[in-house]
TIPA-588675 format. One record per residue (C-alpha): residue number from 1; chain; residue in one letter; z negated, y, x. Coordinates in steps of 0.1 Angstrom, whole numbers, plus 5000, padded with zeros to 4 digits. Each point is the difference from the previous one (the first is absolute). Layout:
N
R   n chain res    w    v    u
R NUM     A   A    Z    Y    X
...
This chain:
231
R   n chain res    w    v    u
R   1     A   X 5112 5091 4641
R   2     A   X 5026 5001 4975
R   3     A   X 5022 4973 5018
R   4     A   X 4973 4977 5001
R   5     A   X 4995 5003 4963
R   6     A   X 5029 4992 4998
R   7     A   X 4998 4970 5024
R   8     A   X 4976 4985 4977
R   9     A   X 5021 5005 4971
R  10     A   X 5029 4986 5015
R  11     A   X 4982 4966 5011
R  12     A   X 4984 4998 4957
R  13     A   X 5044 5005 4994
R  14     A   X 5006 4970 5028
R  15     A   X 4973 4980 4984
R  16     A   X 5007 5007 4961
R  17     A   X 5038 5006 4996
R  18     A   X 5022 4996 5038
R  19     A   X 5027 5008 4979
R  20     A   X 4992 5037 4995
R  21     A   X 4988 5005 5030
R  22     A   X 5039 4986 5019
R  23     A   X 5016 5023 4973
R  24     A   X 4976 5029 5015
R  25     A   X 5013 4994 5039
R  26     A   X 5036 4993 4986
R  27     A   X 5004 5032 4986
R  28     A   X 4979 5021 5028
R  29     A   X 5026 5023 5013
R  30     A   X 4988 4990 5039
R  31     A   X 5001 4960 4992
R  32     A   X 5040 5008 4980
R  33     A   X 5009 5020 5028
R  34     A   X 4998 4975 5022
R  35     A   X 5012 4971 4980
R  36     A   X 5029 5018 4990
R  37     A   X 5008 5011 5036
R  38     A   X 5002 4961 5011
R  39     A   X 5026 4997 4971
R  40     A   X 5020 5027 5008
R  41     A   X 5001 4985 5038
R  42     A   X 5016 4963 4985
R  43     A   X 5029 5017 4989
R  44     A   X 5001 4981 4969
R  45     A   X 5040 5005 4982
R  46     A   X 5005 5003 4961
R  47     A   X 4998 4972 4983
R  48     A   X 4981 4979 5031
R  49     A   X 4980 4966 4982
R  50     A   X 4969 5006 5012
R  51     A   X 4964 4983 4993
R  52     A   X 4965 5020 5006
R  53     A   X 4972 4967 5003
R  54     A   X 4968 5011 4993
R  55     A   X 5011 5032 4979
R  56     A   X 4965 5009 4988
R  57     A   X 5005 5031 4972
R  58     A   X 5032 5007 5005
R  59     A   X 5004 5029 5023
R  60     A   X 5026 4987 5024
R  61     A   X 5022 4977 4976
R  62     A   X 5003 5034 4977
R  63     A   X 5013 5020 5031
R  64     A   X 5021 4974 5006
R  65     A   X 5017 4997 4966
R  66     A   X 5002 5041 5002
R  67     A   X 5026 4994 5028
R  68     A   X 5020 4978 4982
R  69     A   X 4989 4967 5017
R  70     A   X 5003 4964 4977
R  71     A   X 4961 5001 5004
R  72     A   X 4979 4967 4995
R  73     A   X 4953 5000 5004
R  74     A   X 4980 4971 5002
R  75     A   X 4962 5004 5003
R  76     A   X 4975 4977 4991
R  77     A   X 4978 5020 4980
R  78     A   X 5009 4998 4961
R  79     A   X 4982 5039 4998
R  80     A   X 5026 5009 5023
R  81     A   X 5031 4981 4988
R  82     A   X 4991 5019 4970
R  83     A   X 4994 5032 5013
R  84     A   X 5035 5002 5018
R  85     A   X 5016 4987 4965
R  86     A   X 4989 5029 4980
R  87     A   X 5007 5026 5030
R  88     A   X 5038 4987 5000
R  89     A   X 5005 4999 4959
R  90     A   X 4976 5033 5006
R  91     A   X 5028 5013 5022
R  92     A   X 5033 4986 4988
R  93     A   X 4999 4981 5030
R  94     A   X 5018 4961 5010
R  95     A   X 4980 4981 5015
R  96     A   X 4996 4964 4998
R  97     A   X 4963 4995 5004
R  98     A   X 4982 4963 5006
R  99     A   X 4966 4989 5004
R 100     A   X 4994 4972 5027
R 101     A   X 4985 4994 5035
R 102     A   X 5019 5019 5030
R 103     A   X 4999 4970 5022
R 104     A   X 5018 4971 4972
R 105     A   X 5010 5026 4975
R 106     A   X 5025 4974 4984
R 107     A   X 5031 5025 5000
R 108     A   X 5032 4985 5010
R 109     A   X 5011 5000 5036
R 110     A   X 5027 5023 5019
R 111     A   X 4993 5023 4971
R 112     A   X 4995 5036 5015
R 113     A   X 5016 5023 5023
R 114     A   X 4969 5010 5007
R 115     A   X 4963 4990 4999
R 116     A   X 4971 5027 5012
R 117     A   X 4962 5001 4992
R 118     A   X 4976 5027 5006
R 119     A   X 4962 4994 5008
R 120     A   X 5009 4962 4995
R 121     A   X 5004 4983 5030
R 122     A   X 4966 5011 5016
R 123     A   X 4976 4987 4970
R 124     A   X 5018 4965 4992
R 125     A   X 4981 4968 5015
R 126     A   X 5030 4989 5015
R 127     A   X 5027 5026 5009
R 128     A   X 5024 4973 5014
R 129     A   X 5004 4984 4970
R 130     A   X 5008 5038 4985
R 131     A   X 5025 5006 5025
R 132     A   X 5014 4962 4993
R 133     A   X 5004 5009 4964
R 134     A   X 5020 5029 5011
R 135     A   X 5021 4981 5018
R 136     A   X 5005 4979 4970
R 137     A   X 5007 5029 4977
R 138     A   X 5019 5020 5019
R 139     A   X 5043 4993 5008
R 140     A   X 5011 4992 5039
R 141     A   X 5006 5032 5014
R 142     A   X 4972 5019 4974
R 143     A   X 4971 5025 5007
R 144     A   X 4964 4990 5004
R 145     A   X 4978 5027 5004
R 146     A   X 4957 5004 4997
R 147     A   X 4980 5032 5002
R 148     A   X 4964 4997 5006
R 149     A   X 4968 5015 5022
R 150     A   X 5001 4997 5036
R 151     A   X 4971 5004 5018
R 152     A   X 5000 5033 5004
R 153     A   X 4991 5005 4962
R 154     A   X 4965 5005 5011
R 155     A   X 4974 5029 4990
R 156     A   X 5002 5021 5029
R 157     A   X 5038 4999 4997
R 158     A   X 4998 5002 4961
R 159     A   X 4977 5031 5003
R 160     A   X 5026 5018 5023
R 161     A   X 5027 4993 4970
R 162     A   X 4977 5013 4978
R 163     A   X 4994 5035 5016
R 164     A   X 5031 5004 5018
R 165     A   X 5020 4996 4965
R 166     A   X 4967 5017 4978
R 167     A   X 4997 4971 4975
R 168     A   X 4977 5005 4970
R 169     A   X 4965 4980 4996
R 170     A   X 5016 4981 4975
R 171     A   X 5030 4989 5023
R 172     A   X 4977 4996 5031
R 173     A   X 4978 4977 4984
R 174     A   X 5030 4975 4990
R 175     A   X 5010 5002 5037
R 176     A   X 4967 4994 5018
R 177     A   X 4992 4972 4974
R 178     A   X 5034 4983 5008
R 179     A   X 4994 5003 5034
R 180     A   X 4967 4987 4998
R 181     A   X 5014 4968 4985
R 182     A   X 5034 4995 5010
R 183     A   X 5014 4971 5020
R 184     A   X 5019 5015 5028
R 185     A   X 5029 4982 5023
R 186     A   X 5013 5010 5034
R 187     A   X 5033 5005 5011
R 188     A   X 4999 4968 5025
R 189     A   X 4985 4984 4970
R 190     A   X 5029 5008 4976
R 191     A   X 5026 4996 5023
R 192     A   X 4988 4961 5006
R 193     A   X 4993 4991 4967
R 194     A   X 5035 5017 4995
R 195     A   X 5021 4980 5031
R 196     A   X 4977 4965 4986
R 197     A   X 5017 4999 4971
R 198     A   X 5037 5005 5007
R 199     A   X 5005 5036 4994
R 200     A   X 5020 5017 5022
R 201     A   X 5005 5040 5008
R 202     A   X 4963 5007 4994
R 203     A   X 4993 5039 5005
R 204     A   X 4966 5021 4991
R 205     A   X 5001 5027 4988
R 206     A   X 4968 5025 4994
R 207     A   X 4984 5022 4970
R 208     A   X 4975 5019 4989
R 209     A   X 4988 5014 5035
R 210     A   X 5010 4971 5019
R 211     A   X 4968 4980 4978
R 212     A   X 5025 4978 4980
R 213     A   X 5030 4976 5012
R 214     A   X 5031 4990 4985
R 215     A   X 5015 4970 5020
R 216     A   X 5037 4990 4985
R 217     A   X 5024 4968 5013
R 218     A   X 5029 4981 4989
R 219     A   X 5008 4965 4989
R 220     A   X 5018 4981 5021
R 221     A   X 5037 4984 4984
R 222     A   X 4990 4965 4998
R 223     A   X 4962 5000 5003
R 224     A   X 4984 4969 4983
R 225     A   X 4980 5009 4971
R 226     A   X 4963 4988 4994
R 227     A   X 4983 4985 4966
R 228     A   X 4977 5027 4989
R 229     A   X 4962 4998 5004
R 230     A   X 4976 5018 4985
R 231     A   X 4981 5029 5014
């Protein structure tokens, strides 16, 4: 009963403020555990240029600038843009932080070591032109790397997290309500879109009980970049 109080409560927060609610299932210890796990798997050195697109509160970019990484967010939402700002002066914390559209963000090319996204490439209209902007963004020879749903972020499977890892209502009821809602991609899904638009390398990796992906590739030397376009 109590998670579907909370259910309703969390779809008011989505409605009202989807600001708070991002900040909510950034900072849920299962949601960190996992993002933080696909980090720790891209090997990222000191001092790496890397650029989170679509950084929403703030979560990842902070991590990031924890382990001394030349950290740059871009997200769309002013809320957020402004939320991550006060979380890195908050903190002490570099990070060069930018508000503009993932897919034509209007950042100079070859700029990053590194570009990643998480729960970005799965909602965007067009998630070619995202990976294209990548490309742009990121230097031959640089890291490219998405995590997302897969299908298997389903209720039956979500459920199964749930007890097998004794979640609270509160927790539980940001799961099932992004589960309920979330755009998933398939491995033979990602791996196309991936091999489509140059990259090369591309390996999955999985999270969070197998529900969530992370699918990371390499650009080329000498790949042709392509103008921006909107998402």
């Amino acid at each position: 009963m109590r998670t579907w109080l909370h259910r309703v409560s969390l779809a008011g927060l989505l409605l009202l403020s989807p600001a708070r609610l991002f900040e909510r299932i950034a900072h849920d210890p299962w949601y960190r555990d996992g993002l933080f796990d696909w980090l720790n798997g891209l090997r990222l050195p000191s001092g790496t240029q890397v650029l989170e697109l679509g950084c929403g509160p703030g979560a990842l970019a902070l991590e990031l600038a924890r382990r001394d990484l030349q950290v740059s967010a871009l997200d769309r939402s002013a809320s957020m843009v402004d939320r991550v700002r006060d979380l890195a002066a908050l903190h002490d914390l570099p990070i060069s932080i930018h508000q503009g559209d993932a897919c034509a963000s209007g950042l100079a090319p070859d700029s990053f070591d590194a570009v990643i996204g998480a729960s970005l490439l799965n909602v965007v209209k067009e998630p070619m032109a995202l990976l294209q902007e990548a490309l742009r963004l990121v230097k031959p020879g640089g890291l490219i790397s998405f995590y997302l749903p897969n299908p298997s972020f389903r209720r039956d499977a979500v459920l199964d997290f749930i007890r097998a890892h004794r979640i609270p209502p509160s927790s539980a009821a940001i799961l099932l309500t992004w589960s309920s809602n979330a755009r998933a991609l398939g491995h033979e899904q990602l791996l196309a879109l991936f091999a489509e638009a140059g990259l090369e390398a591309a390996q999955i990796t999985h999270h969070l009980g197998g529900m969530l992906s992370a699918v990371s590739a390499q650009r080329p030397a000498g790949s042709q970049i392509l103008e921006s376009v909107p998402c």
